[in-house]
Structure formats: C-alpha cells, structure tokens
Kinemage of the C-alpha trace (Angstrom):
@kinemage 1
@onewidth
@group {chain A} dominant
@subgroup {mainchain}
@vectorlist {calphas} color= white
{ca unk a 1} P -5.443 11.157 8.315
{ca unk a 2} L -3.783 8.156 7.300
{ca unk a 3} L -6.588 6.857 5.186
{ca unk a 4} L -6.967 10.322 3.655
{ca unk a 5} L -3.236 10.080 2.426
{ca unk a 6} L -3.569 6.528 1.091
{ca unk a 7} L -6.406 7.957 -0.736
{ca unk a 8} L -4.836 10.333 -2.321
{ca unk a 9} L -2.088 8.458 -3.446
{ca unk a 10} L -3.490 5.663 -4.921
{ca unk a 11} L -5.739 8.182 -6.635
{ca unk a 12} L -2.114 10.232 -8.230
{ca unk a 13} L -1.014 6.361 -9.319
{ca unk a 14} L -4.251 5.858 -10.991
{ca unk a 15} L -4.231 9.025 -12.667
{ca unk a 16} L -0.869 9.196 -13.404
{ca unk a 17} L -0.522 5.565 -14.809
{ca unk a 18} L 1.926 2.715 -14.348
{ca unk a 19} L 4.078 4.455 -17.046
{ca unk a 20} L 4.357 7.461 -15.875
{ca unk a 21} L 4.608 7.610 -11.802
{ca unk a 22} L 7.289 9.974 -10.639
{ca unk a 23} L 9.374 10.133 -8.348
{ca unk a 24} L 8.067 12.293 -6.020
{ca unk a 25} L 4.731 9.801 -6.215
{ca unk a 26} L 7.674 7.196 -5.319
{ca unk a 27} L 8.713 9.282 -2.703
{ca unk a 28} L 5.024 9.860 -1.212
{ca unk a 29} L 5.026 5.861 -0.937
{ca unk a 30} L 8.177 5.107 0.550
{ca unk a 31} L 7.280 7.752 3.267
{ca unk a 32} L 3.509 6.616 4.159
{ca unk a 33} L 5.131 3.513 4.410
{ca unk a 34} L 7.449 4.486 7.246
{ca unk a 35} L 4.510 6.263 8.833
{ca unk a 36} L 2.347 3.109 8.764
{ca unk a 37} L 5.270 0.885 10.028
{ca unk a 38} L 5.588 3.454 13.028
{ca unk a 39} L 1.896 3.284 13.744
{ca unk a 40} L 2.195 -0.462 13.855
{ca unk a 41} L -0.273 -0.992 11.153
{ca unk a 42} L 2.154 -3.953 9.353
{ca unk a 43} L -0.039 -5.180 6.730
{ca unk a 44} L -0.245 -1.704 5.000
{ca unk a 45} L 3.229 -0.901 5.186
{ca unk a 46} L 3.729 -4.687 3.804
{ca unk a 47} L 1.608 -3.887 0.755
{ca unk a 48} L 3.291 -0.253 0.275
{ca unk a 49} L 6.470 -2.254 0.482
{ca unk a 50} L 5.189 -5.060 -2.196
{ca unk a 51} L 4.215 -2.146 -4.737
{ca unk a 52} L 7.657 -0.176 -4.841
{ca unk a 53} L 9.315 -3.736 -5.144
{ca unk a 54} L 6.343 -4.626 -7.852
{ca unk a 55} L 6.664 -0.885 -9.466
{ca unk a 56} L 10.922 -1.609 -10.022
{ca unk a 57} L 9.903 -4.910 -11.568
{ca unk a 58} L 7.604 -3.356 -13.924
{ca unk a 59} L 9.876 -0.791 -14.706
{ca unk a 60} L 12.514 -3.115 -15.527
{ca unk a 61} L 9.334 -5.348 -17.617
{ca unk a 62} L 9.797 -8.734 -15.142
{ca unk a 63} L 6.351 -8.693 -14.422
{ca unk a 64} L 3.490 -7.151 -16.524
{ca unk a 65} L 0.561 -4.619 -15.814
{ca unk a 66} L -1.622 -7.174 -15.054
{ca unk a 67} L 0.494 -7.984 -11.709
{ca unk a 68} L 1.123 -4.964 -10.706
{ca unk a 69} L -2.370 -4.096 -11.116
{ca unk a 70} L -2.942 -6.817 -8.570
{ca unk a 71} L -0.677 -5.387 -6.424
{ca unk a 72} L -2.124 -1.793 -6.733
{ca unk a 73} L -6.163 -3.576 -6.247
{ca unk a 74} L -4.599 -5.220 -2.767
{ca unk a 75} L -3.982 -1.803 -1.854
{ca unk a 76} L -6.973 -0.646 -2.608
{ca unk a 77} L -8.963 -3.206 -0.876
{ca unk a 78} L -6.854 -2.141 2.438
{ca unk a 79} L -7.191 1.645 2.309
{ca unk a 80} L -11.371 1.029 1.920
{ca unk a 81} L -11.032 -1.667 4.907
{ca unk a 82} L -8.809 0.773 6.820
{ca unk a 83} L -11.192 1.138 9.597
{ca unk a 84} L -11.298 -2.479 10.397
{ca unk a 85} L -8.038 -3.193 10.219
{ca unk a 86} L -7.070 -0.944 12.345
{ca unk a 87} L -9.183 -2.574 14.935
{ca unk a 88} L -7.379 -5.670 14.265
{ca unk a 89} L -3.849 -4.074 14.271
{ca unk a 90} L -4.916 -2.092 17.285
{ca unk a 91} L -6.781 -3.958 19.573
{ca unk a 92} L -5.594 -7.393 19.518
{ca unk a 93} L -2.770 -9.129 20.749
{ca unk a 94} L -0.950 -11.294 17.607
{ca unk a 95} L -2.757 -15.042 19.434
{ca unk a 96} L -5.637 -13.448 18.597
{ca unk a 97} L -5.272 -12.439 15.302
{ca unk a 98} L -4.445 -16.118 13.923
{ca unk a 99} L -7.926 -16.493 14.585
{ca unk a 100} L -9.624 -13.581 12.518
C-alpha cells in the first residue's frame, strides 16, 4: 500500500513538474512521510523529509533543478527497492544493519 502511494506521488511530481507542484502534492508528501515514520521505515521518511526541505530551496532558487532532481532520483531508487528495504528496516536489529 505504501509503495503504491509513493508511486503515485512521485508519478503527480513528475507530471506536474518542479514548477508547478501544489500544495495539495505538498500535502500528500508531508503526510506519507508521517505514515512511513510511524511504520518505522526511517530512510524513506528521511528522503520525503530531504525533498520538501530541497522543494522550499528550489522555490526560493538556492539550489537548482539539477539538485533537486537528485533528490527526487534518491526517491525513486527507494520506492523501486521498497521491498528490500523493508526487510532491512523490519527484520534487523540497528548492529546489524551497520553491516549491510
């Protein structure tokens, strides 16, 4: 469910564009972040957290598409990798994932 959500958001940023996300694709972000947080699946919610922060600097033109493209390819990379890192996240204690 999770991964279908992430899905479909990343696909309304990339066919929205940079330029034009709206709020209510800002709001869909902040609030699968919270959900991911309560699942305990950190690293997602850490890269939902990194684009907001990455989409404000853009906004505001401190950074430039490029970067936040980078951000938005991270994201990507997670939400197709979902399945394994949920093993991680799930099934192992933090000891062992220094060693992953």
């Amino acid at each position: 469910m999770v991964n279908q959500e992430l899905e479909q958001l990343l696909s309304d940023i990339c066919f929205s564009g940079f330029r034009n996300l709206s709020a209510a694709i800002l709001q869909k972000i902040k609030r699968l972040q919270l959900q991911l947080e309560r699942l305990g699946m950190v690293q997602g919610a850490e890269q939902l957290k990194q684009l907001i922060e990455q989409i404000g600097c853009y906004r505001r033109t401190e950074i430039s598409a490029v970067e936040l493209a980078d951000c938005f390819c991270l994201l990507e990379f997670y939400q197709k990798n979902m399945d394994g890192f949920l093993k991680i996240d799930c099934f192992t204690s933090p000891v062992e994932k220094k060693f992953l």
